[in-house]
N, C-alpha and C positions, 0 to 999 in steps of 0.2 A: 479618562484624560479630558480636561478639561480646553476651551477654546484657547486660551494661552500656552498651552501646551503644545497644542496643533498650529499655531500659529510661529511659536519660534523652531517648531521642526522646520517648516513650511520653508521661512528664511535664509534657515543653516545650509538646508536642500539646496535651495537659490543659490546661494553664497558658493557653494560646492561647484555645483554645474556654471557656474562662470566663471569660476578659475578653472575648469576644467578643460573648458572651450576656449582659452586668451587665445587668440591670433600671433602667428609669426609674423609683426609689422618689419615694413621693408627701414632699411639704413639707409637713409637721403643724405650723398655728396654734395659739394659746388664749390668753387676755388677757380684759381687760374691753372691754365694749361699752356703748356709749352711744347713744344717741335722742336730738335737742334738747337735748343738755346732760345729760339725767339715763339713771337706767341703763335698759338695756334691759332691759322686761320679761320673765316664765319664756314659751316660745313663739315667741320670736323668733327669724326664718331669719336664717340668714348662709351668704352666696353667694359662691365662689370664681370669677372667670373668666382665663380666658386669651383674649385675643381676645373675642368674644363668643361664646364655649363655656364651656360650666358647668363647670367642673372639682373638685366637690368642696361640700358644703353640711353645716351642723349648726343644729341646733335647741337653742335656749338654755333650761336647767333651773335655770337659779339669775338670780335678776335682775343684770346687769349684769356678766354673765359667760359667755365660753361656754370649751367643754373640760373639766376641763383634760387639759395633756397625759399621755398615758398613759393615756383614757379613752377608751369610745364617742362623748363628747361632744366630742373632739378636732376641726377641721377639716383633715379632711387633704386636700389640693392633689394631684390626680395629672395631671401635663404629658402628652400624647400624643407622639408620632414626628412628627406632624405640627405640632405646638408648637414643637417642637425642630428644624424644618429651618432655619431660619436662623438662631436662634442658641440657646445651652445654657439661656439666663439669660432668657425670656420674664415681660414683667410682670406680675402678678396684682394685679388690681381685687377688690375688697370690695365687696358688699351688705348693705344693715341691712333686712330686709324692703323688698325692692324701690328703697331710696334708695343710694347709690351714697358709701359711705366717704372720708374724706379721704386717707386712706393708701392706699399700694401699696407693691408690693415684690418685685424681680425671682424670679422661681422657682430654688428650688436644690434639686436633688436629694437625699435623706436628709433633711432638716435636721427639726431640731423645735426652734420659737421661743414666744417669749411675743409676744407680737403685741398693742397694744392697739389698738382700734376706735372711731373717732366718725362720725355719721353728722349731716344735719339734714332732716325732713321735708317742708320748706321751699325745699331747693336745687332749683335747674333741670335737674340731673343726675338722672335715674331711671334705673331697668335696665331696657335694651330688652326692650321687650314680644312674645314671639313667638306669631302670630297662625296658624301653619300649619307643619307638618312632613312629611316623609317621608322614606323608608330604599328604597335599591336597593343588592340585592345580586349580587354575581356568582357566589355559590352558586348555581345553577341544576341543580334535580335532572335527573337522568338524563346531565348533560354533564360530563364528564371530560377536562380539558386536561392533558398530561404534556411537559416538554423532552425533545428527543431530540439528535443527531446530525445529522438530516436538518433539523431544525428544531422549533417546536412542532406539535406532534398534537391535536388535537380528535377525540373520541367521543362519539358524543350516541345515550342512549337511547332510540330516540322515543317507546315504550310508555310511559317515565317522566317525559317532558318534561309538565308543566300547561299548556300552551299548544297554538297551531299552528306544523309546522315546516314548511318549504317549502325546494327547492332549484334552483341554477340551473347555469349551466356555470361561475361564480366563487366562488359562496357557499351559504350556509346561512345561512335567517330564520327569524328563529323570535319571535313576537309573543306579546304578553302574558304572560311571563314576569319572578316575582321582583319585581313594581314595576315592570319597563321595559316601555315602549310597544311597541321593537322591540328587533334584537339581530340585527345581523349580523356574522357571522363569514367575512370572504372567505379564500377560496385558494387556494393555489397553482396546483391544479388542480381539475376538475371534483370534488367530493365523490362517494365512492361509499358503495353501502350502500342499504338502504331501512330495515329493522326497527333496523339498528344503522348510520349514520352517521359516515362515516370522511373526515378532510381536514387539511391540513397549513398551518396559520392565514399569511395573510399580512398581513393587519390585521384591526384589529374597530370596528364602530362599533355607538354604543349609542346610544339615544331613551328618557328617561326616561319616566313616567309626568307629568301636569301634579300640582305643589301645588296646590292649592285654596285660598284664603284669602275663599271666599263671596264678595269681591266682584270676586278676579281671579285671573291665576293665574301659576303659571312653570315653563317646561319646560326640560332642558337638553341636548343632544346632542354626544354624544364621538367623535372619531375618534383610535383606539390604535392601535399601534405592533402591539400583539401582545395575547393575553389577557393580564389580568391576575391571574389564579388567585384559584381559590374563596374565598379570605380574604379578598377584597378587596371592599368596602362603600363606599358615598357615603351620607351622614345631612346632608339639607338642611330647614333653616331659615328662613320668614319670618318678620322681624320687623318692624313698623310703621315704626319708625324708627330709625339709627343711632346707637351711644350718642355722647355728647359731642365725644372726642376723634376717632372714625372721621369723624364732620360736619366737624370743622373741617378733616379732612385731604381727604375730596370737596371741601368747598367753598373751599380754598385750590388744590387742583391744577385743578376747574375755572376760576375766575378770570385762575390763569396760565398754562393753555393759550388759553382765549380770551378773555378778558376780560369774561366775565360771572359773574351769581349766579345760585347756586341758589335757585327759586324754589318748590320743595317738592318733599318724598322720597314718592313714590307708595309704596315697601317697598322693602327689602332684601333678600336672598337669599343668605345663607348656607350654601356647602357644605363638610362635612367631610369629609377623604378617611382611609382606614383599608386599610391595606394596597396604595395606590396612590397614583401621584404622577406630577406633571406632569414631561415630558420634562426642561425648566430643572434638577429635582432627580432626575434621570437614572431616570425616569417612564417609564410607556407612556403618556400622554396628551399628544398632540401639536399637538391645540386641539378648541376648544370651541366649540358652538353656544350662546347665552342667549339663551329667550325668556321676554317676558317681559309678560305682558297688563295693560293698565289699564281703570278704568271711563269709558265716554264723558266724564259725567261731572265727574272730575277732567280729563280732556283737555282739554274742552271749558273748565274754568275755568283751564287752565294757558297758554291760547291758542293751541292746536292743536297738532297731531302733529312739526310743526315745532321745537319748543321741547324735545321728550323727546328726553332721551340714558339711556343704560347707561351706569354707569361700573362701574370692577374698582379693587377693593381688592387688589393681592397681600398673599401669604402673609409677606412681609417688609415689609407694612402700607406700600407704597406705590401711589398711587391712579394711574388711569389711567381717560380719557376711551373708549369703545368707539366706533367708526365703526357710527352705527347707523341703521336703516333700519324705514320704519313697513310691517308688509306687508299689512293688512287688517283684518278683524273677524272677530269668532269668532260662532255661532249664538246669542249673549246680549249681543251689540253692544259687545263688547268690544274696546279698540284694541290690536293686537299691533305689539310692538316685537323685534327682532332684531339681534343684534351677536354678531361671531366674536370672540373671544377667543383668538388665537395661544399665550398664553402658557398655556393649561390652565386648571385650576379655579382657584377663591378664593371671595372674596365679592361682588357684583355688588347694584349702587343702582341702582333706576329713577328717574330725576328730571325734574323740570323745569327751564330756565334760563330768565337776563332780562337785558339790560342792565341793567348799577347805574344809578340815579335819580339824580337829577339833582339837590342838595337845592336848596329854594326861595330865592330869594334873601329877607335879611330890609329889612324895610317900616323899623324901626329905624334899619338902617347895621349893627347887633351880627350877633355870628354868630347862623347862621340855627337853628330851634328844630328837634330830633330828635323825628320820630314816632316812638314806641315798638313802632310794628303792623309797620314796614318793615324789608327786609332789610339785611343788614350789609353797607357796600361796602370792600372790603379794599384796603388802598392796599400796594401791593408794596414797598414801602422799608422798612415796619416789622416790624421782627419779631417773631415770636411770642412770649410767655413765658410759662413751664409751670412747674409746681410737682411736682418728682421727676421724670418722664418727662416726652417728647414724641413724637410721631409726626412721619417727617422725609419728605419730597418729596423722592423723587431719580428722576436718569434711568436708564433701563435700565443705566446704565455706573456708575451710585453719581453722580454729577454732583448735586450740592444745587440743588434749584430755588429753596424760601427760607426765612429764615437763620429759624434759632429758638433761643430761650436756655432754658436748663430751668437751675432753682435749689432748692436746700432752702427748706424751707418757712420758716426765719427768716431767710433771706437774706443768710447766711452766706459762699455758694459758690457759685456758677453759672458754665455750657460755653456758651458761643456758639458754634453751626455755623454758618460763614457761606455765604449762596448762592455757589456756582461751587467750593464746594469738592467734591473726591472723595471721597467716605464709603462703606467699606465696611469688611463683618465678616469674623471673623479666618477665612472660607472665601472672603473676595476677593467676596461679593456685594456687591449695593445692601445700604445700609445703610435699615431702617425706621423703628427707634427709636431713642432714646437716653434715659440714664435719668444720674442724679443723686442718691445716697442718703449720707446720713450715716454713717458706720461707728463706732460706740460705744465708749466708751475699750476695752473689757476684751477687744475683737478688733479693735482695731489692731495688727499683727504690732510686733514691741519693736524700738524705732530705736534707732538709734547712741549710743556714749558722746559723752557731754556735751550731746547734740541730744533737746530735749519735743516730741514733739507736741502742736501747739493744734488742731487740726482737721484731721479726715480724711475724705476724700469717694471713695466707690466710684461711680466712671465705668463706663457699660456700654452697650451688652455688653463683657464685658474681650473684650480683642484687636483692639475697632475700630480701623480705622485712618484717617487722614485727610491729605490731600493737596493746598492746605498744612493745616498744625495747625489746630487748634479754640483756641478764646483760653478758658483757666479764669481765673477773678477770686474770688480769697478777698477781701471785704470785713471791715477789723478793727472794732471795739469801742475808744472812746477809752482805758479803760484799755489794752486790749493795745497800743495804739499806745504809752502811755507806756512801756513794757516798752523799745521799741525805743531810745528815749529814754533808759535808763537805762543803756545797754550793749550791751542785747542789740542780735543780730542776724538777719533771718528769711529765710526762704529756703523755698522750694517741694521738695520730696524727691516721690518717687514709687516702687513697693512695684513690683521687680520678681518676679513670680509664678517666673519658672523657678530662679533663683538664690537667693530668699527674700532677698534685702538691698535696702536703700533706695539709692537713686541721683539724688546734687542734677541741678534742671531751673532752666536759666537764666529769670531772673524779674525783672521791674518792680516798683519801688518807688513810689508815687505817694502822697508825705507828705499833700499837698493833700485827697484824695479818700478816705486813709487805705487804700488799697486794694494788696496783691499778684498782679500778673498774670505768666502764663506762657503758654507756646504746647505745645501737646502734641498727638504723632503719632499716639500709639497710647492706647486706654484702658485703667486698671486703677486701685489704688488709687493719691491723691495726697494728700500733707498741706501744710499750713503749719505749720512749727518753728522752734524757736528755738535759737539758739547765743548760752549766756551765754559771755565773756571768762574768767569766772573761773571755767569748770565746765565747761573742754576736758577737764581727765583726770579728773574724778569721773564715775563710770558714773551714769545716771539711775537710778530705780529707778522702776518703773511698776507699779501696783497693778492686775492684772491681775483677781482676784475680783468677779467680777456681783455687783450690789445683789440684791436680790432679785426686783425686778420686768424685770430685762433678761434678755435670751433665752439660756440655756444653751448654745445652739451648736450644730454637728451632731448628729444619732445615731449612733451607730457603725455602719455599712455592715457591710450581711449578707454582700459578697462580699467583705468583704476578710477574714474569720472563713473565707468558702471557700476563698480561696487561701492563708489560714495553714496549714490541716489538707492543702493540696496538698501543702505546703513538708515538712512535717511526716514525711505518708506518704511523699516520696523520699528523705527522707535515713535513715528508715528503710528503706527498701529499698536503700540504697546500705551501710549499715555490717549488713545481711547477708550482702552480696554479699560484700563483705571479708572475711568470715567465710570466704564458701566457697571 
């Protein structure tokens, strides 16, 4: 093999391990901001979340404005690994000082937007309040885990361990260590060693430390596959109560698993994982213990132990009912609750349920009058509808439990998913979410000769797929309808991402209703257009320059400046070599 040879390996190599390593860059907001209508005062936070993790905040110096871009005062969004296991494009929620923004807007890597904000201090939406926290880590001094050949190695210093270690003819304990309660590491064979500890891991299981939230508490225990190496961290969260959308999706998957309400959220339990992941996302976590304590109490006004479940939120935000079990009192007469969770970590609700009520009959003959103090009884026929996003019920196989419609906020556009369909994302999981967002004239990619776009709507996550299709409904405006009336012709187009061209989708006309429906497999962008008769061969012309208040678009990505100067430095080294 000659030096040209080894030389454009050399590059490809290079080329490879840079795309390998791109960075998750953060999504930088700035816009105006509003309170009740008027602008927000110098002082005011604004909260970035993904899920309910904070992802990013800025504090506003100028009234009724925060950033701008290019500034300290920028909000810049940074998505974790764990944002990102199911799909690229996770949503981001807004907070005005604890009240919870109209707007959302999926996450995109690089980008830097204008973004504006309104909030109102009055809505029923607030930002979950977290009442208790704690961090375990798997850095444990004195322990050293290396992959071999033979399998993984464990060394453990015992001079250097903070704890006590203990050993048996399977394992190594070792307690109080790092935040965790316990920490065992089984194997293979009998561990040897005494001052230095030698053994070749055949699983691990771990016992956290309990949260504390003063009036109760939560503990979690794991059983792994294997260690998970010192990088690897859990950061858990109580918070009071679940934000808005996480509620309706507990109290829609309780309802149609069994046919009751939730009758109050004791806390939530939030864990984040960081450099570890559950088996499902080819993990060392292969399941999970949650406990989870309440106050007598709350037990006792939720009408006993009987009535408490766990439920899991997965990390692709579909909810799940735990098989749960009451096992005693703790020394402050506390009620412990216990449930396995097979699937690994997430997020986990302690609740109570209730048959739905019965409402009264009315003394009238009229329909009967709604307390305002009572729970909500969900009639499964109807479905949900959301504004930009929703949160979807599905079964472990993506199977829709039930249907929900999400639309823009002037009611323009909305996707119905219907129960019993197969929804999953473009890596074939259950699908969680689904989202709905306008796409603005000056980044609609430029459509065909003779064909305008009137409306374009970004469907996501892109790549979903669904089995059968999701029904979109463009609703028109009676002028646009005259439109159709004078010639024109409209038709539903869709923006294929790999090919960069539009591509018509067969579609319903409904004169009556004024409305254009289509059925569609997969998401990405779709528009409603028109085709005039007399302006098949005049090219459109589309005025592609932002007003001034619309979002400039991406940033230029750092990695791709890295792999220009890759490009750069081989073909200088290739017209050397020619040389020599």
């Amino acid at each position: 093999m000659d030096i040209r040879h080894i030389l454009s390996l050399l590059i490809l190599f290079s080329l490879v391990g840079t795309a390998a390593a791109l960075p998750v860059l953060p999504a930088e907001f700035a816009g105006s901001v509003t309170l009740d209508g008027k602008a927000a005062p110098i002082g005011t936070t604004i909260t970035a979340r993904i899920d309910w993790n904070e992802r990013g905040s800025t504090v506003t110096t100028k009234a009724g404005e925060y950033g701008p871009l290019d500034s300290p005062g920028v909000l810049a969004v940074k998505a974790t690994e764990d944002d990102l296991l199911d799909t690229a494009s996770p949503i981001i929620t807004f907070w005005v000082n604890g009240h919870k923004a109209d707007q959302e807007i999926p996450f995109e890597s690089g980008t830097a937007r204008q973004f504006d904000l309104s909030a109102a201090t009055g809505g029923e939406e607030t930002e979950p309040v977290p009442v208790a926290s704690g961090g375990n880590s798997f850095e444990i001094g004195g322990v050293d885990v290396v992959d071999t050949d033979e399998g993984q190695k464990v060394v453990i210093d015992n001079s250097a361990v903070l704890g006590n270690i203990t050993t048996n003819e399977t394992a190594i304990i070792m307690n109080n260590v790092e935040g965790w309660e316990e920490v065992v590491i089984f194997t293979k064979e009998k561990p040897s060693g005494d001052a230095q500890i030698t053994g070749t891991v055949e699983s691990v299981y771990a016992r956290s430390s309990p949260v504390n939230t003063g009036t109760a508490w939560a503990q979690i225990d794991l059983e792994m596959d294997s260690h998970p190496g010192s990088t690897a961290r859990l950061d858990t969260t109580v918070f009071e109560k679940p934000g808005a959308d996480e509620q309706k999706a507990f109290e829609s998957a309780v309802y149609k698993l069994t046919g009751r309400n939730i009758a109050s959220f004791a806390y939530v339990l939030n864990i984040q994982k960081t450099g570890i992941a559950n088996k499902l996302d080819e993990g060392v976590i292969r399941a999970a213990t949650i406990r989870m304590a309440a106050s007598p109490e709350w037990v006792a006004s939720m009408g006993g132990t009987e009535n408490v479940v766990i439920l899991r939120r997965a990390d692709n935000g579909t909810p799940t009912e735990l098989d749960t079990r009451y096992t005693g009192q703790d020394a402050a007469g506390n009620y412990i609750f216990e449930a396995i969770s097979t699937d690994g970590l997430s997020a986990f609700a302690l609740v109570a349920t209730k048959a739905p009520a019965s409402p009264p009959a009315s003394s009238s003959g009229g329909p009967p009058s709604k307390d305002p103090g009572s729970q909500i009884v969900y009639d499964p026929d109807a479905p949900e509808v959301y504004i930009g996003s929703a949160p979807l019920s599905t079964s472990s196989t993506g199977v829709v439990l039930e249907s929900v419609t999400v639309r823009t906020a002037d009611g323009t556009c909305a996707v119905m998913i219907r129960e019993g369909i197969t929804a999953r994302d473009g890596a074939g999981k259950p699908l969680g979410v689904v989202t709905a967002v306008g796409v603005v004239p000056a980044d609609v990619p430029a459509a065909p000769r003779g064909v305008t776009v009137a409306v374009a709507l970004d469907c996501g996550p892109a790549g979903a797929s669904f089995d059968p299709p999701a029904i979109l409904t463009y609703t028109l405006s009676a002028d646009e309808w005259a439109r159709i009336d004078r010639g024109a012709t409209v038709k539903v187009i869709w923006h294929d991402p790999v090919t960069g061209e539009w591509q018509d989708v067969p579609s319903t006309v409904n004169p009556d209703a004024r409305t254009v429906t289509a059925e569609v497999s997969y998401f990405s962008i779709y528009a409603l257009a028109w085709t005039a008769a007399e302006a098949t061969a005049t090219p459109v012309s589309v005025d592609t320059t932002p007003a001034p208040d619309q979002e400039p678009g991406a940033a230029f990505p750092v990695w791709v400046l890295v792999i220009v100067i890759v490009l750069i430095a081989a073909v200088a080294a290739f017209l050397v070599m020619r040389k020599k």
